[in-house]
C-alpha angles and dihedrals in degrees: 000000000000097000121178126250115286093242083052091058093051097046086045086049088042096053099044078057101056092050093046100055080033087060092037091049089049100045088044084051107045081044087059093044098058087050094052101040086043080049101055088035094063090037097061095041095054083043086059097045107037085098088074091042092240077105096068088051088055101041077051093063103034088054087052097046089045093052079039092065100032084057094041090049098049081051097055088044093051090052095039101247133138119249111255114232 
């Protein structure tokens, strides 16, 4: 069997590592940057209209969807699942 040393094997090993909790740290990111853009979108909108009372409809919503994903997301915690984007 023509194996590789053994400090080849730990820097190969090393380095999968690193791209793997790179990849997992970007695609966690970019997850948290849609909410919170999504977030602040629907917040303003419903700031700016809330004259004409549609605003109350969509800070209504937006309320509902922010206490939806702090609940999913303690869910997922509690059964030891990732979060879908």
């Amino acid at each position: 069997m023509n194996l590789p040393a053994p400090d080849e094997k730990t820097a190969s090993l090393k380095t999968l590592t690193t791209v793997i909790y790179a990849l997992y740290a970007l695609s966690l990111f970019m997850g948290l940057t849609a909410i919170v853009w999504w977030g602040v979108l629907w917040t303003v909108l419903g700031a700016i209209t809330w004259i004409i009372l549609i605003g109350w409809v969509i800070l209504g919503v937006a309320f509902v969807w922010f206490i939806y994903r702090i609940a999913k997301g303690w869910l997922n915690l509690n059964d030891n699942k990732p979060m879908p984007l």
